[in-house]
OpenMM code with the backbone's topology and positions (N, CA, C; nanometers):
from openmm import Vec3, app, unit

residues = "UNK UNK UNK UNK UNK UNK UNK UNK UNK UNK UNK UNK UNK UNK UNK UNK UNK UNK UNK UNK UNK UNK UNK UNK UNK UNK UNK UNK UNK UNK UNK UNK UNK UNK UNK UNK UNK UNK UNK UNK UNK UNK UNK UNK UNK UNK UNK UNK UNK UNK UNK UNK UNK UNK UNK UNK UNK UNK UNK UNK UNK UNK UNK UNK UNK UNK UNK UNK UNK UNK UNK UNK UNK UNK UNK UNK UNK UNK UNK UNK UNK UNK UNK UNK UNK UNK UNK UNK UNK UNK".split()
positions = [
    Vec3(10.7631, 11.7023, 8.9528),
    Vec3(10.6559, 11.7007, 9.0519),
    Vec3(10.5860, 11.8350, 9.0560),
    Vec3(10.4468, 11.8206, 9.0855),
    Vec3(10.3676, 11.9542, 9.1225),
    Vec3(10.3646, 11.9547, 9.2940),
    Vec3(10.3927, 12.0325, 9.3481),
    Vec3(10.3798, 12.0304, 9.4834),
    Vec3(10.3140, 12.1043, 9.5189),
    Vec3(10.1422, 12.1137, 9.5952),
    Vec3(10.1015, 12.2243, 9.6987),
    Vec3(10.0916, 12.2446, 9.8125),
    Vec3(10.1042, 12.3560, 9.8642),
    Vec3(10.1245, 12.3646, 9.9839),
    Vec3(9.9675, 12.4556, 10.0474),
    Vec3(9.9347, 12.3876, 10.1900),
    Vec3(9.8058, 12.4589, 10.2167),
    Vec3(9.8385, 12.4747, 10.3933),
    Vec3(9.8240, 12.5706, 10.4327),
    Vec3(9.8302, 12.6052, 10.5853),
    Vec3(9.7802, 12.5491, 10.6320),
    Vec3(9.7294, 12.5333, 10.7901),
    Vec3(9.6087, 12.4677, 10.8179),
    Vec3(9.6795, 12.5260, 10.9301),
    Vec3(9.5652, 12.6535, 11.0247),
    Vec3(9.5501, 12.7588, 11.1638),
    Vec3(9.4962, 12.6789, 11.2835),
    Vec3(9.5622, 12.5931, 11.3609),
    Vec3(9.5856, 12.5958, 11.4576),
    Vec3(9.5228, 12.6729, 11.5752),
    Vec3(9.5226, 12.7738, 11.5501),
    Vec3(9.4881, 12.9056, 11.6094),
    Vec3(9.5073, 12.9560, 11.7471),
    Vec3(9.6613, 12.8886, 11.8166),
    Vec3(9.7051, 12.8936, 11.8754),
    Vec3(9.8462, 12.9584, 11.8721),
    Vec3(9.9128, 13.0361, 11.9779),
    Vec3(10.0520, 13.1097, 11.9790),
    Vec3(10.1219, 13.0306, 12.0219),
    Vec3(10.2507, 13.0882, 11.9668),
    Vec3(10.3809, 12.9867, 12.0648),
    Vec3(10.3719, 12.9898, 12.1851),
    Vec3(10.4074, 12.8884, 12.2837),
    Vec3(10.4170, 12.9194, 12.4420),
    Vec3(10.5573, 12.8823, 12.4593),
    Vec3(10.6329, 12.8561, 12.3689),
    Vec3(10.8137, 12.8214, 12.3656),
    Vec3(10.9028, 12.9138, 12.3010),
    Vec3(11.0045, 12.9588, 12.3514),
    Vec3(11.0909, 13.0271, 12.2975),
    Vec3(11.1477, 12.9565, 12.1717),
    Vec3(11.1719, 13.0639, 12.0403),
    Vec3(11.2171, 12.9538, 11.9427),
    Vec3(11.4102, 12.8841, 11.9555),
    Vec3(11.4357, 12.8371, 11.8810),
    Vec3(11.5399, 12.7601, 11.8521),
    Vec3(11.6886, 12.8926, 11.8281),
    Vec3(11.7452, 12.9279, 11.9187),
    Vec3(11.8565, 13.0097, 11.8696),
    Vec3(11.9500, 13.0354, 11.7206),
    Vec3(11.9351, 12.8564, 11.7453),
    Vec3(12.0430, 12.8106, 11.5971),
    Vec3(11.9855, 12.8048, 11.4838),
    Vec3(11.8314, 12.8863, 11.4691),
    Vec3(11.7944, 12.8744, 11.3457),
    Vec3(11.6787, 13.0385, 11.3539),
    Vec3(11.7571, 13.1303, 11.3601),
    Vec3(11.7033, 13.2420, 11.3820),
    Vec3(11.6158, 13.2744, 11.2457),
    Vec3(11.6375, 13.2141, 11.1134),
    Vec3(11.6138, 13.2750, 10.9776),
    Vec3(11.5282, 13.1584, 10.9066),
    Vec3(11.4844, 13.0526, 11.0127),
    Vec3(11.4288, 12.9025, 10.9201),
    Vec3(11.4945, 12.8201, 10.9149),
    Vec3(11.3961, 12.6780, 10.8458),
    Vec3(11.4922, 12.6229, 10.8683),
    Vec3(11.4791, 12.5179, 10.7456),
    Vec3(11.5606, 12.4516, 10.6693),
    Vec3(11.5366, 12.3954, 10.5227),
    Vec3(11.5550, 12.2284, 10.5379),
    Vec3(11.4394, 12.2273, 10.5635),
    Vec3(11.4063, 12.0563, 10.5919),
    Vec3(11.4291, 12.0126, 10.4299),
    Vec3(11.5196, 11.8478, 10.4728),
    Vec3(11.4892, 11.7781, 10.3757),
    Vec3(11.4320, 11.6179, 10.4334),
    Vec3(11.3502, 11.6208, 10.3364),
    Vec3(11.2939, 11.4455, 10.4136),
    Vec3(11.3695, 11.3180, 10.3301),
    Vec3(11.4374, 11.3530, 10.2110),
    Vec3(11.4855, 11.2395, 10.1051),
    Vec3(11.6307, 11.1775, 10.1433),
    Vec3(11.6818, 11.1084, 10.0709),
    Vec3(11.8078, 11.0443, 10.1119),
    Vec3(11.8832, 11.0327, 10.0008),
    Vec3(11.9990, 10.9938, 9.9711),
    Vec3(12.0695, 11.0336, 9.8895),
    Vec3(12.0573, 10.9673, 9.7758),
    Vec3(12.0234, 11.0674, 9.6442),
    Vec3(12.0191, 10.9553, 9.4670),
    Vec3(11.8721, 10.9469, 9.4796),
    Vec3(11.7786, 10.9994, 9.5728),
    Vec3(11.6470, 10.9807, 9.5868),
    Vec3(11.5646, 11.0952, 9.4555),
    Vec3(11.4355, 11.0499, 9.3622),
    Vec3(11.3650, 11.1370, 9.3194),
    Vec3(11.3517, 11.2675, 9.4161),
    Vec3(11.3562, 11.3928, 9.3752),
    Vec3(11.2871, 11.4766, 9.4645),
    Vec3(11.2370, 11.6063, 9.4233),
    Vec3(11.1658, 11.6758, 9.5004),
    Vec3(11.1448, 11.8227, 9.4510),
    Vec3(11.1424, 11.9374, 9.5833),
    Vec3(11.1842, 12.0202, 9.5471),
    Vec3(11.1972, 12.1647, 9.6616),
    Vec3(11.0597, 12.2818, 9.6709),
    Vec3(11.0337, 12.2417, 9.7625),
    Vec3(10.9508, 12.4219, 9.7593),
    Vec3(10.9778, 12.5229, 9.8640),
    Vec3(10.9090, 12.6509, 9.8094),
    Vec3(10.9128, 12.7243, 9.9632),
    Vec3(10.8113, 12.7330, 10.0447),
    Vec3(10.7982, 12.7672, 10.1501),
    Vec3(10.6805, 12.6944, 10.2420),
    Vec3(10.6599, 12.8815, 10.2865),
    Vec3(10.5160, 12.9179, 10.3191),
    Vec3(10.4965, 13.0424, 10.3130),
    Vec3(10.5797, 13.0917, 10.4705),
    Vec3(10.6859, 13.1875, 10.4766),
    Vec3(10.7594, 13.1994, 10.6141),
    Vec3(10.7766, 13.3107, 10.6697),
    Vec3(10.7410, 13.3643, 10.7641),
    Vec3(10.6955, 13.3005, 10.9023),
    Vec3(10.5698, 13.2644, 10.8853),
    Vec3(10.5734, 13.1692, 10.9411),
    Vec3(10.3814, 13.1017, 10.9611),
    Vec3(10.3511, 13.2054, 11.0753),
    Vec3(10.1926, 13.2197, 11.0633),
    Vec3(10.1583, 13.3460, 11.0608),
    Vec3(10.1409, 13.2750, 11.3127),
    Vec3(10.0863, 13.1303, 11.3066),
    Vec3(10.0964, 13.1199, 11.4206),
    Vec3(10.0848, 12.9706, 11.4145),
    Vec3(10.1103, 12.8548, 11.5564),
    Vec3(10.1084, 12.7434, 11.5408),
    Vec3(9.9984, 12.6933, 11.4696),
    Vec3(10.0226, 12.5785, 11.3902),
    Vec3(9.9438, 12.4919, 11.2987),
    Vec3(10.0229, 12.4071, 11.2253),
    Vec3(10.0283, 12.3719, 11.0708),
    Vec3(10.0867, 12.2711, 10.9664),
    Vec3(10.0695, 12.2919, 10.8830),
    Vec3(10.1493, 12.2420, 10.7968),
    Vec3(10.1317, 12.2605, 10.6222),
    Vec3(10.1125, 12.1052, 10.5971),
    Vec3(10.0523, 12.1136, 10.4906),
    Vec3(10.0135, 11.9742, 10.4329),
    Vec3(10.0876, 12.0239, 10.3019),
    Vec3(10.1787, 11.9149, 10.2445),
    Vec3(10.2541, 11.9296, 10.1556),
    Vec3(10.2174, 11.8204, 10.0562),
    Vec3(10.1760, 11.7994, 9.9195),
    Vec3(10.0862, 11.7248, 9.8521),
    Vec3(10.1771, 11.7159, 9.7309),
    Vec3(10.1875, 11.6264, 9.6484),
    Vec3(10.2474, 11.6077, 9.5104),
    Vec3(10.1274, 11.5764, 9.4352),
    Vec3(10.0696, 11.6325, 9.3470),
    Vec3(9.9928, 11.6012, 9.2219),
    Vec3(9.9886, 11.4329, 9.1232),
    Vec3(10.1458, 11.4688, 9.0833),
    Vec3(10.1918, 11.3703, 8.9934),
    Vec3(10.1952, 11.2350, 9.0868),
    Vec3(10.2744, 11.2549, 9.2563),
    Vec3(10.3389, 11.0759, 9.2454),
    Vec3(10.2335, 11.0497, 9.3977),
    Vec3(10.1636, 11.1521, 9.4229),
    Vec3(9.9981, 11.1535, 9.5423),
    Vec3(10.1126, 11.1625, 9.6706),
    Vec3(10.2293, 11.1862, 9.6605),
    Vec3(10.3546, 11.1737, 9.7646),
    Vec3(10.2632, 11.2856, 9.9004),
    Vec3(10.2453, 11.2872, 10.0284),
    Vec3(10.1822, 11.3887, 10.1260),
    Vec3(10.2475, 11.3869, 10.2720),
    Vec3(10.3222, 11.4960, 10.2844),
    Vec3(10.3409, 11.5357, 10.4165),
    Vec3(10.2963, 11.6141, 10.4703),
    Vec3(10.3044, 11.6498, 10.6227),
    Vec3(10.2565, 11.6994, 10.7219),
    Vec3(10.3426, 11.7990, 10.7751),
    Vec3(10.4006, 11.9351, 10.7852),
    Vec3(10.4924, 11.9569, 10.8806),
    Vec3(10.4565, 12.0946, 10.9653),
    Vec3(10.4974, 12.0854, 11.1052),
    Vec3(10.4236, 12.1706, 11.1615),
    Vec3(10.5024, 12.3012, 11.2128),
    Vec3(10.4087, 12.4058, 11.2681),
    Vec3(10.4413, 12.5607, 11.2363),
    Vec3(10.4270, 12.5702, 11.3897),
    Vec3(10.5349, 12.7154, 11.4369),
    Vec3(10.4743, 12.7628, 11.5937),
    Vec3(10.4702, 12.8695, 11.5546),
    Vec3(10.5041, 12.9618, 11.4592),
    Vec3(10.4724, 13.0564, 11.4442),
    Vec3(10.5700, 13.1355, 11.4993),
    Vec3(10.6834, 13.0824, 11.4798),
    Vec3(10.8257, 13.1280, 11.5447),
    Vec3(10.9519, 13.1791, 11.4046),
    Vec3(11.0564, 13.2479, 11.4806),
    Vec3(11.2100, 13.2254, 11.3528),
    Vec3(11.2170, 13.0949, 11.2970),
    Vec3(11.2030, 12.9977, 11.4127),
    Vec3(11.2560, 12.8682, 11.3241),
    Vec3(11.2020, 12.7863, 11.3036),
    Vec3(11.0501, 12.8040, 11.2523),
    Vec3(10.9902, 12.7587, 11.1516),
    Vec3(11.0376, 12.6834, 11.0156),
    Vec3(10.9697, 12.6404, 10.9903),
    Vec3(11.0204, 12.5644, 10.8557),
    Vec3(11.0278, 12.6758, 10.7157),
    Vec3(11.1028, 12.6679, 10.6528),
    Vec3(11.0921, 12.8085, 10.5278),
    Vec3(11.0910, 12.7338, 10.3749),
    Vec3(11.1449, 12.5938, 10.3889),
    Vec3(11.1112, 12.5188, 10.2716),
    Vec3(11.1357, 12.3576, 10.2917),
    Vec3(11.1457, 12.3134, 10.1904),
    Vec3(11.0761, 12.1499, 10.2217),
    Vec3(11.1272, 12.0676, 10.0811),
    Vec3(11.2013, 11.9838, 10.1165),
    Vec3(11.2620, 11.8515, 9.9659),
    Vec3(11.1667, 11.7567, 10.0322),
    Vec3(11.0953, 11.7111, 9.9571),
    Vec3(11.0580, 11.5760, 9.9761),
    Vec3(11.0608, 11.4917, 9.8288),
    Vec3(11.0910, 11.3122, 9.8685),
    Vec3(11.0844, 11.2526, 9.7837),
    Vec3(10.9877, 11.2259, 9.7067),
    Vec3(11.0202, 11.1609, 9.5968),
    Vec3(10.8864, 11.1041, 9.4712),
    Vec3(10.8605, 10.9724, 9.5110),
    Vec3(10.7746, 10.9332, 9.5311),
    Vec3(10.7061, 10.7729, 9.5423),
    Vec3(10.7365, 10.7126, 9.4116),
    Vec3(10.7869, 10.7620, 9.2875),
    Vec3(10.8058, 10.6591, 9.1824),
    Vec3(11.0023, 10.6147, 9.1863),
    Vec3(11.0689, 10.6515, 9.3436),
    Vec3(11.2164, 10.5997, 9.3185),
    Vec3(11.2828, 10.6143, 9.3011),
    Vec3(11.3891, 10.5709, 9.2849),
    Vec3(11.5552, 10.6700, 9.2675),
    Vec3(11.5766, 10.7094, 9.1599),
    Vec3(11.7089, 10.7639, 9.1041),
    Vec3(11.7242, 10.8236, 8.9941),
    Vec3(11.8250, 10.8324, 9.0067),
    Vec3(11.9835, 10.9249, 8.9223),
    Vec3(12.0583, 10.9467, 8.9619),
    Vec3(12.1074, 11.0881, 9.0025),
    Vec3(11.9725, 11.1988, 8.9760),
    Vec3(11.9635, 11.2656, 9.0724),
    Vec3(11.8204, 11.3134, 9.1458),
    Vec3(11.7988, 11.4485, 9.1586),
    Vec3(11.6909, 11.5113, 9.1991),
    Vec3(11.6268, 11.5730, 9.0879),
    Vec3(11.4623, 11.6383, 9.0279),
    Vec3(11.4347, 11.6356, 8.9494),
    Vec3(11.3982, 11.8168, 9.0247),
] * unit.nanometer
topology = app.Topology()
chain = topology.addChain("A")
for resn in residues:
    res = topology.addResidue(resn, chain)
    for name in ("N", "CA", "C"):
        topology.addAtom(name, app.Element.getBySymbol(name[0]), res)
């Protein structure tokens, strides 16, 4: 998979204290197990609340995930391939 990643500024600050238990990020996966997949890193700390739009080239695969501009922000991202399982991750 080609994966890009594009910010999108919000342009709003946190008004919430962040998450204790994830002082350093936090490593989302969206896939399930034996699923196609691919890893990236997501640019971290987001600079303030907004989203990343997360895009695959090859399988048009697109998520959404959103930023406060906090520690526990998102710092990277597995998502699956729309072409299906495998017997592992690619």
């Amino acid at each position: 998979m080609k994966l890009t990643v594009k910010w999108i500024d919000r342009g709003r600050e946190p008004t919430e204290k962040p998450n204790p238990n994830y002082p350093n990020g936090i490593d989302l996966d969206q896939t399930i197990v034996g699923q196609r997949s691919c890893k990236t890193d997501l640019p971290y700390p987001a600079k303030r609340c907004g989203y990343y739009v997360v895009h695959c080239l090859k399988c048009k695969y697109t998520t959404i995930i959103t930023t406060a501009g906090r520690p526990d922000d998102p710092k990277s991202v597995k998502v699956p391939c729309k072409g299906g399982r495998n017997e592992g991750t690619q």
